[in-house]
C-alpha positions in Angstrom: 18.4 -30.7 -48.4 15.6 -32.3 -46.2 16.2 -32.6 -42.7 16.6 -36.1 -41.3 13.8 -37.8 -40.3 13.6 -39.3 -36.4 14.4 -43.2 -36.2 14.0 -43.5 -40.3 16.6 -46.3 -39.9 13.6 -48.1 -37.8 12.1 -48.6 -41.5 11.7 -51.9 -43.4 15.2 -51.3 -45.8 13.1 -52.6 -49.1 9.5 -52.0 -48.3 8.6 -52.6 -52.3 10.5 -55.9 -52.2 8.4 -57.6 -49.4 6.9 -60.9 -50.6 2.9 -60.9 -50.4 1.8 -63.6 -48.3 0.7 -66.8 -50.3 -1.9 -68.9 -49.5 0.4 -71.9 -48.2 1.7 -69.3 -45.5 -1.7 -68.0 -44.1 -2.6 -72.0 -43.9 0.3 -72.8 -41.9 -0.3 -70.1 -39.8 -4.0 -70.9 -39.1 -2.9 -74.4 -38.9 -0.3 -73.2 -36.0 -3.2 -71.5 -34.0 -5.4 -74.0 -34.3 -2.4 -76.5 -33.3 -1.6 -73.8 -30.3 -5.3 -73.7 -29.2 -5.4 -77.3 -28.8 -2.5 -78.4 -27.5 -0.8 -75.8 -25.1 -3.9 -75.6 -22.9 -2.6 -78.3 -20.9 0.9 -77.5 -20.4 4.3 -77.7 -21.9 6.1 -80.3 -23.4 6.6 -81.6 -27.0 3.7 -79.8 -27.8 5.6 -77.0 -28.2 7.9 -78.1 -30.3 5.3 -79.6 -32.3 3.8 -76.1 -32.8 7.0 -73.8 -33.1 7.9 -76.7 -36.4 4.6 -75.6 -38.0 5.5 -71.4 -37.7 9.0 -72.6 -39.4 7.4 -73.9 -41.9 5.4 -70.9 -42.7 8.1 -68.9 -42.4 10.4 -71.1 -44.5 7.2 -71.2 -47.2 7.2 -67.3 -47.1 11.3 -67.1 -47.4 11.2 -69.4 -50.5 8.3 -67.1 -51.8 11.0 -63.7 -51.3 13.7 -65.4 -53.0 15.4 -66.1 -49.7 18.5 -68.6 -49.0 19.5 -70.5 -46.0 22.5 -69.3 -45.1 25.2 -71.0 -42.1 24.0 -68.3 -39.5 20.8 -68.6 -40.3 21.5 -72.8 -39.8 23.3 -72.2 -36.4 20.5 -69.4 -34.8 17.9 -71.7 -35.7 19.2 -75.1 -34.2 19.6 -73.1 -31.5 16.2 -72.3 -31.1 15.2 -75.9 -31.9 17.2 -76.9 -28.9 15.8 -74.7 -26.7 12.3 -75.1 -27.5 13.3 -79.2 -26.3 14.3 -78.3 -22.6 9.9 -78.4 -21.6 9.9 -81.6 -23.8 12.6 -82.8 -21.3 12.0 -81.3 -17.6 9.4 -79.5 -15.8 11.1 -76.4 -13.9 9.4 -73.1 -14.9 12.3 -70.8 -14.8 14.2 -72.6 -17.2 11.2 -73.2 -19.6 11.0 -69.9 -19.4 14.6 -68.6 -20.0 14.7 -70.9 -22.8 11.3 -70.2 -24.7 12.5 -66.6 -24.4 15.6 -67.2 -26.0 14.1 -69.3 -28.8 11.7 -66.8 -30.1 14.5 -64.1 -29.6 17.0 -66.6 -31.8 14.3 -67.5 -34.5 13.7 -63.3 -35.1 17.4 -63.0 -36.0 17.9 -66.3 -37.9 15.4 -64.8 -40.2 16.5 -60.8 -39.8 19.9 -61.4 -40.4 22.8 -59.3 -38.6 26.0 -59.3 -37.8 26.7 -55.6 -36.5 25.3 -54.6 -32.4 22.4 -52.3 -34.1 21.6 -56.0 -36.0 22.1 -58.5 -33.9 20.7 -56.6 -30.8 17.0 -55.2 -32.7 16.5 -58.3 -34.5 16.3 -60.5 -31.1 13.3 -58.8 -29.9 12.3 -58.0 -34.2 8.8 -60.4 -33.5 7.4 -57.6 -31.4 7.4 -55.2 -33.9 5.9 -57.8 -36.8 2.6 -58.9 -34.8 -0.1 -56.3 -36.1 2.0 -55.6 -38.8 1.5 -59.2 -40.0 -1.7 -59.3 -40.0 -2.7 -56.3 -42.1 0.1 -58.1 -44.7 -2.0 -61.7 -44.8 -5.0 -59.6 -44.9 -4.2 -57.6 -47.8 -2.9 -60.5 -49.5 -6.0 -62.7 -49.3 -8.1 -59.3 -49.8 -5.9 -57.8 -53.4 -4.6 -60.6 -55.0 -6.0 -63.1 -52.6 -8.5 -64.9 -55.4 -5.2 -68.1 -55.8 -4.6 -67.7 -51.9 -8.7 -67.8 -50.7 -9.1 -70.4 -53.4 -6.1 -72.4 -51.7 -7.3 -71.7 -47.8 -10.5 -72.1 -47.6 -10.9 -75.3 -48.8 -7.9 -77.2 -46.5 -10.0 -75.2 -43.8 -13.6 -76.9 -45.0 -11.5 -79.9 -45.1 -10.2 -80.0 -41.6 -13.5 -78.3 -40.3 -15.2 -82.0 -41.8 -12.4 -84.0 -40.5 -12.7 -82.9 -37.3 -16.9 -83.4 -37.2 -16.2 -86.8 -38.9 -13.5 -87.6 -36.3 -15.7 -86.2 -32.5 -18.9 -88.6 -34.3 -16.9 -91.8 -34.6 -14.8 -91.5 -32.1 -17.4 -90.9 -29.7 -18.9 -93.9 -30.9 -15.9 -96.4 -30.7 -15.1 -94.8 -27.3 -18.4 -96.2 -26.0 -17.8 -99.2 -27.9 -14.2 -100.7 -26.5 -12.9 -99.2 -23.3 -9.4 -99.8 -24.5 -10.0 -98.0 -27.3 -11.5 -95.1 -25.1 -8.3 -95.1 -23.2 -6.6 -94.7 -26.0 -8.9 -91.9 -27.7 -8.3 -90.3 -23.9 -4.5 -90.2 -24.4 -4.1 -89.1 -27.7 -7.0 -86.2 -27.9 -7.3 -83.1 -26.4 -9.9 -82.6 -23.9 -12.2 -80.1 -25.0 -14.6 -78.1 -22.1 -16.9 -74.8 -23.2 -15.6 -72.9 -20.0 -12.4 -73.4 -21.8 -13.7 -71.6 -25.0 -12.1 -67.8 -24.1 -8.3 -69.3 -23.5 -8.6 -71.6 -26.4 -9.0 -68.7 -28.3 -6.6 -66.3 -26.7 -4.1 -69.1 -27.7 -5.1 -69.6 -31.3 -4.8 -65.4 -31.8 -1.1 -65.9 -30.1 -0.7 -68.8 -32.5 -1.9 -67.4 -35.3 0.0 -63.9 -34.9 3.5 -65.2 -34.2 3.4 -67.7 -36.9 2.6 -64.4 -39.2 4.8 -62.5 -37.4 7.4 -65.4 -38.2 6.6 -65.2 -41.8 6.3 -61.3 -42.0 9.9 -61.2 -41.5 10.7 -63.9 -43.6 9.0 -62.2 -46.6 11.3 -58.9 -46.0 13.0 -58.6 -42.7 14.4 -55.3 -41.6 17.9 -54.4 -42.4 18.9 -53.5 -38.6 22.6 -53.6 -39.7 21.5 -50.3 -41.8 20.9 -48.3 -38.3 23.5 -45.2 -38.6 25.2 -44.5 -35.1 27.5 -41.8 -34.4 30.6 -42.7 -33.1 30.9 -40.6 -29.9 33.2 -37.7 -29.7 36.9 -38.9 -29.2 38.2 -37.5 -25.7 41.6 -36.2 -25.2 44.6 -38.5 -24.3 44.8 -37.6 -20.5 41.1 -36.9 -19.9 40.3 -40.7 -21.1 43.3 -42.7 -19.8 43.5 -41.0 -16.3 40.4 -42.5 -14.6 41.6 -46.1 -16.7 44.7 -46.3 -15.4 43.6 -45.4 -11.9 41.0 -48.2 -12.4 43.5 -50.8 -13.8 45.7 -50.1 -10.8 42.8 -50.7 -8.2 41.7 -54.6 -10.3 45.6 -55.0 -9.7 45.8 -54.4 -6.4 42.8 -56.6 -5.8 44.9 -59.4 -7.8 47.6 -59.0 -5.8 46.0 -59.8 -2.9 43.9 -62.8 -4.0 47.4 -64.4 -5.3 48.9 -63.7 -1.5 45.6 -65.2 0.2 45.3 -68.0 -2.4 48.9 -68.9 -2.3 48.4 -69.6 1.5 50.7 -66.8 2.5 48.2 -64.2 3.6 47.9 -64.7 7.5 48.3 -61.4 8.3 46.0 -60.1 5.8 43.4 -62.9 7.5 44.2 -62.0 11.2 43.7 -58.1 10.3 40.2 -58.5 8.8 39.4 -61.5 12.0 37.9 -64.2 9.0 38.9 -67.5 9.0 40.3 -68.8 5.5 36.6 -70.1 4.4 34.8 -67.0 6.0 37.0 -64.7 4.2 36.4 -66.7 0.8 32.4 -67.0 1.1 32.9 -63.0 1.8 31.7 -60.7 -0.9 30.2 -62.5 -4.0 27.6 -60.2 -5.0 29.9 -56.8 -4.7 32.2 -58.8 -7.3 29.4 -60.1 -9.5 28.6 -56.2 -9.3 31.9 -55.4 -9.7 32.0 -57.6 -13.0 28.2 -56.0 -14.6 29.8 -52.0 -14.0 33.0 -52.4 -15.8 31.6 -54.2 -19.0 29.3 -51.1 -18.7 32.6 -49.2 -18.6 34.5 -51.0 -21.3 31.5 -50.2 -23.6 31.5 -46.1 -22.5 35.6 -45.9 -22.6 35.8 -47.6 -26.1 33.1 -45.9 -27.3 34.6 -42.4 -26.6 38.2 -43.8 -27.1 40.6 -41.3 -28.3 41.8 -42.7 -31.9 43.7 -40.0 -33.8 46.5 -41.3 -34.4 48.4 -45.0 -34.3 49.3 -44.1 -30.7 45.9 -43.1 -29.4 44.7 -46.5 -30.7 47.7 -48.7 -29.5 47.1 -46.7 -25.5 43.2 -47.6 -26.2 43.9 -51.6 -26.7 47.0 -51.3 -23.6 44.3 -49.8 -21.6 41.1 -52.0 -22.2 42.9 -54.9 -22.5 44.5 -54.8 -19.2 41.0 -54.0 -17.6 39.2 -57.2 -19.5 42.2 -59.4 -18.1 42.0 -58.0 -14.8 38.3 -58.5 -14.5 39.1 -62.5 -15.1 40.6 -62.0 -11.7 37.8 -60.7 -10.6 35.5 -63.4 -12.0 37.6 -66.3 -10.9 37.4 -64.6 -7.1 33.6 -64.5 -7.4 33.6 -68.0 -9.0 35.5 -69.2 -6.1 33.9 -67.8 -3.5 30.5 -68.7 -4.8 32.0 -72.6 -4.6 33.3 -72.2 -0.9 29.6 -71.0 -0.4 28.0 -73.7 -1.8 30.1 -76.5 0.0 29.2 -75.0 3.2 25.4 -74.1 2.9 24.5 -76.5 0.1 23.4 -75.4 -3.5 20.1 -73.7 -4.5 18.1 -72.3 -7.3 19.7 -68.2 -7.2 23.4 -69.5 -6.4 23.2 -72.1 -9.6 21.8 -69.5 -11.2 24.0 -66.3 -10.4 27.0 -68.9 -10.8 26.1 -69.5 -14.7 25.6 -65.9 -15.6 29.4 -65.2 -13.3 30.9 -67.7 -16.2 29.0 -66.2 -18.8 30.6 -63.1 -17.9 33.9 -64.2 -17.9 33.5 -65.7 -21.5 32.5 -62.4 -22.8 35.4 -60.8 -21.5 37.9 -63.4 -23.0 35.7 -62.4 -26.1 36.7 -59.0 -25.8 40.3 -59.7 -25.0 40.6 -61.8 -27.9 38.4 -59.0 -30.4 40.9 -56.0 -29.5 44.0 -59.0 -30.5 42.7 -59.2 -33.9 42.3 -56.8 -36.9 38.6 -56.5 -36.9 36.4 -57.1 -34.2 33.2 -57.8 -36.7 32.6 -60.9 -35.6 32.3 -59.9 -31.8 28.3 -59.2 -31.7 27.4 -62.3 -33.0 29.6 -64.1 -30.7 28.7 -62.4 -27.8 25.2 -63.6 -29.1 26.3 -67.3 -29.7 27.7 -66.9 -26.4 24.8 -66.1 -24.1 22.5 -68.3 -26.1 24.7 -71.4 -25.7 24.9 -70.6 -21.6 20.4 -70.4 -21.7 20.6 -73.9 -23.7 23.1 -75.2 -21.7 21.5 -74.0 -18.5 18.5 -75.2 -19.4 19.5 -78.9 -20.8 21.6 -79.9 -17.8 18.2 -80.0 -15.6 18.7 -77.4 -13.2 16.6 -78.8 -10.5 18.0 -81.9 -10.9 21.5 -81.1 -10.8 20.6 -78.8 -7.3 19.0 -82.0 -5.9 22.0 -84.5 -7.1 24.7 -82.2 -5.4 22.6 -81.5 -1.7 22.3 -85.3 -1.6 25.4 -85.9 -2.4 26.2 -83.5 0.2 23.9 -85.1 3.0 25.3 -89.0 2.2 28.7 -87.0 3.0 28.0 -84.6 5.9 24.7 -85.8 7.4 23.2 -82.3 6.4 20.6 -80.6 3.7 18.6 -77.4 3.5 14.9 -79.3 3.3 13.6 -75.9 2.8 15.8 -75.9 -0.5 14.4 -78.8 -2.0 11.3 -79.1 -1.1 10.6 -76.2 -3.3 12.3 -77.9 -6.6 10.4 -79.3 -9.6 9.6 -82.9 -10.3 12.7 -83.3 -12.0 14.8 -83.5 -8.4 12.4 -86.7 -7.8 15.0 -89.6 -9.1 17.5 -87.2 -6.6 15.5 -87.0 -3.4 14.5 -90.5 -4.0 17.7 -91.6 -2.2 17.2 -89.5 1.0 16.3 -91.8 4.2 13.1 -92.3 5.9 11.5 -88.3 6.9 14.1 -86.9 5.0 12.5 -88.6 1.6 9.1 -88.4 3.1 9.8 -84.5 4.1 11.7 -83.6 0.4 8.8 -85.5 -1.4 5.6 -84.7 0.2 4.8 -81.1 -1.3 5.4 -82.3 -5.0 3.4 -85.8 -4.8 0.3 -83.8 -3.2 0.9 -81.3 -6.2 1.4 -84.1 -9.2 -1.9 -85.4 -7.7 -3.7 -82.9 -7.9 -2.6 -82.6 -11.7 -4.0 -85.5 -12.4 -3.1 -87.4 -15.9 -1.2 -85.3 -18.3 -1.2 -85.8 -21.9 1.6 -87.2 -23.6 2.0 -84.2 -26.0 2.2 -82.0 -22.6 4.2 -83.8 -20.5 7.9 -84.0 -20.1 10.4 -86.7 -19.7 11.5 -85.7 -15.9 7.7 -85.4 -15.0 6.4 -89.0 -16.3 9.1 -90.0 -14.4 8.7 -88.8 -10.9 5.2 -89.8 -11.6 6.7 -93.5 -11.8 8.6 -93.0 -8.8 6.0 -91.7 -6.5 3.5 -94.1 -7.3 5.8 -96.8 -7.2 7.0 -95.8 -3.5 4.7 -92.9 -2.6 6.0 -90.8 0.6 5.1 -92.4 3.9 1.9 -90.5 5.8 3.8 -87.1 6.9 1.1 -87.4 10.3 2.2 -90.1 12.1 2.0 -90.0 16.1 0.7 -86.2 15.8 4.4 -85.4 15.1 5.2 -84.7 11.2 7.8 -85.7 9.7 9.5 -82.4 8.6 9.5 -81.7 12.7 11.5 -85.0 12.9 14.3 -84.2 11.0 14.3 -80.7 12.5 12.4 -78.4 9.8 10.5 -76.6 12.4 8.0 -74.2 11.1 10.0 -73.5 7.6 12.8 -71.9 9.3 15.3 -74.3 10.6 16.8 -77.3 9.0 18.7 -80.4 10.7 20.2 -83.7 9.6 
């Protein structure tokens, strides 16, 4: 009997079966790198959209080749990633374009790997790494072998295109110098090309060109990550396993207890030993709970995975024991939850505490997921929930405008108490413009100065690379452009109290 080979579940599951690539797919994916080259030079917005719709269809060309179907999973990871790829269409914050172009790629690998198991659903999120070079030797190959149909189908569109574009730079240079209207319009709707530009140009096509292939690669004969063989780990005795659980679901307890007697407004004594007032006390100790929360879904994973499960007994303890941890931890979440609020009301919100805030919620769904998975027969479906889950909370964080929700609420705050964090917004995107545009006097000229200097100094940004929340700021500001900041050799951040970035008044 041969001995097992290291990682041979890392393999393609039908390597025979893989689709060559045709010639429509190795057009589309040129056609997305030339797309990427010209386009995303100048920043993000519908443009990428525009190019991540090309890869799909390569992809979906090279599925139909394999004999592929569309099935509802597929549907839902890939609207998904649709949605997603529309939060730069529609604000201009980087950490959420970010979060959210992430996600999307990660969605689109498993729409088209498939999955439904951990091993599946966790290898196929980051499955495009694995397909870059390998998708290139497969479009080379198939042009190369039984590339006579595929060359015969390329090259041509690409002659085509070549003699578009030479056709299109002549006349359109002409009709620019012809009608200055028309030159305007040329201006807006074309790419501006510069030579000095030539090396990132084509740094972008190769990224272009590679994850479309990469896209399609899988589509022609994904991996089978469900295949992956895990042990189980080794079941632990009775006592050995439940001892330290029990010992930790009487410690969440105790910490319930004493949340309901603070919350419930009868825990004075408990406030005069520790010397906090009521809102002290609450701000107290977000981060050790969020910490709190991360370590005992690290533990749930380790004590189910060496749960004892012999017999109907061992199995029954195992459910009692982890169930009573995941409802405990809500306890936990909803203390952190609250406390992050009480912290927020008093010092205003910002950027981390939205932030940390979303992934605290996220958290708690995930345990109500687990709750409800050991409640139910089979627990299959749990992976690709947990999935769903955390891909729903980066669309929805990044669709609600996080910038502009942080600006809406410390306005809000200062028309109510007279006080904001400048330092807070002054740092935000374009997108907390319409916000800040309410503030008073310095406080609007303060908020606003740092992004009009730095939309100026962008100049005009295409339409395919701009985003909704940007063109309007830039309609704001030049409609009522922040007062000169040096008036009187006094500025105006110093009037409102932000002395040297460290203080903040109102």
């Amino acid at each position: 009997m041969p001995a097992p080979q290291p990682f041979a579940w890392l393999r393609p599951s039908d390597p025979d079966r893989k689709a060559p690539a045709t010639g429509r797919t190795v057009l589309a994916a040129v056609l997305t790198g030339l797309l990427t080259s010209l386009l995303l030079m100048d920043g993000l917005g519908v443009n990428l959209l525009l190019c991540a719709a090309l890869a799909a269809a390569g992809a979906g060309i090279a599925a139909r080749a394999a004999g592929r179907r569309l099935r509802p999973w597929t549907a839902v990871w890939s609207a998904l990633a649709l949605a997603l790829l529309a939060v730069p269409a529609l604000y201009e914050a980087h950490w959420p374009t970010l979060l959210s172009m992430v996600w999307a790629v990660g969605l689109a690998s498993l729409a088209l790997h498939g999955g439904r198991r951990w091993s599946g659903v966790l290898f196929a999120l980051p499955g495009l790494l694995w397909q870059l070079v390998p998708a290139l030797g497969w479009a080379r190959k198939s042009l190369r072998g039984g590339g006579g149909v595929a060359r015969g189908r390329v090259v041509p569109v690409l002659k085509g295109v070549l003699v578009a574009a030479v056709l299109l730079a002549v006349f359109g240079t002409l009709f620019a110098s012809a009608d200055a209207a028309m030159a305007d319009v040329l201006d807006s709707l074309v790419p501006s090309l510069d030579l000095g530009e030539l090396p990132a140009r084509v740094a972008l096509f190769t990224l272009g060109l590679a994850a479309a292939l990469g896209f399609a690669h899988i589509a022609a004969g994904p991996r089978r990550w469900d295949r992956a063989r895990i042990r189980p780990g080794r079941a632990r005795g009775r006592l050995e396993w439940a001892l330290p659980l029990a010992a930790l679901n009487l410690m969440f307890g105790a910490f319930a207890v004493v949340q309901a007697v603070v919350v419930l407004g009868g825990g004075e004594s408990v406030l005069e030993r520790t010397g906090m007032s009521r809102s002290a006390y609450a701000r107290q100790g977000f981060w050790q709970l969020l910490v709190i929360t991360v370590l005992t879904l690290v533990v749930v994973a380790v004590a189910k995975r060496w749960a004892p499960r012999a017999t109907e007994t061992d199995r029954r303890l195992a459910r009692v024991l982890l169930g009573a941890l995941c409802l405990l931890t809500l306890v936990v979440v909803a203390s952190a939850l609250g406390r992050m609020w009480f912290y927020v009301d008093a010092s205003g919100l910002t950027t981390l505490r939205l932030w940390v805030l979303a992934v605290e919620l996220w958290l708690g769904v995930v345990f109500l997921l687990l709750i409800a998975a050991g409640l139910t027969p089979s627990a299959g479906w749990l992976p690709r929930a947990v999935v769903l889950s955390a891909a729903l909370a980066a669309a929805g964080y990044g669709l609600i405008g996080p910038d502009a929700l942080i600006a809406e609420h410390n306005v809000a705050r200062f028309e109510r108490t007279g006080q904001i964090d400048l330092r807070n917004v002054r740092g935000l995107s374009p997108d907390a413009v319409p916000a800040l545009d309410r503030l008073p006097g310095d406080y609007r000229t303060c908020a606003l100065s740092v992004m009009a200097s730095e939309l100026g100094r962008d100049g005009a940004t295409p339409w395919y690379a701009d985003s909704l929340a940007g063109a309007r700021a830039r309609d704001i500001l030049a409609e009522r452009p922040p007062a000169d900041r040096l008036v009187g050799q006094e500025y105006a951040c110093d009037r409102v109290g932000l002395r040297y970035g460290f203080t903040f008044g109102g």
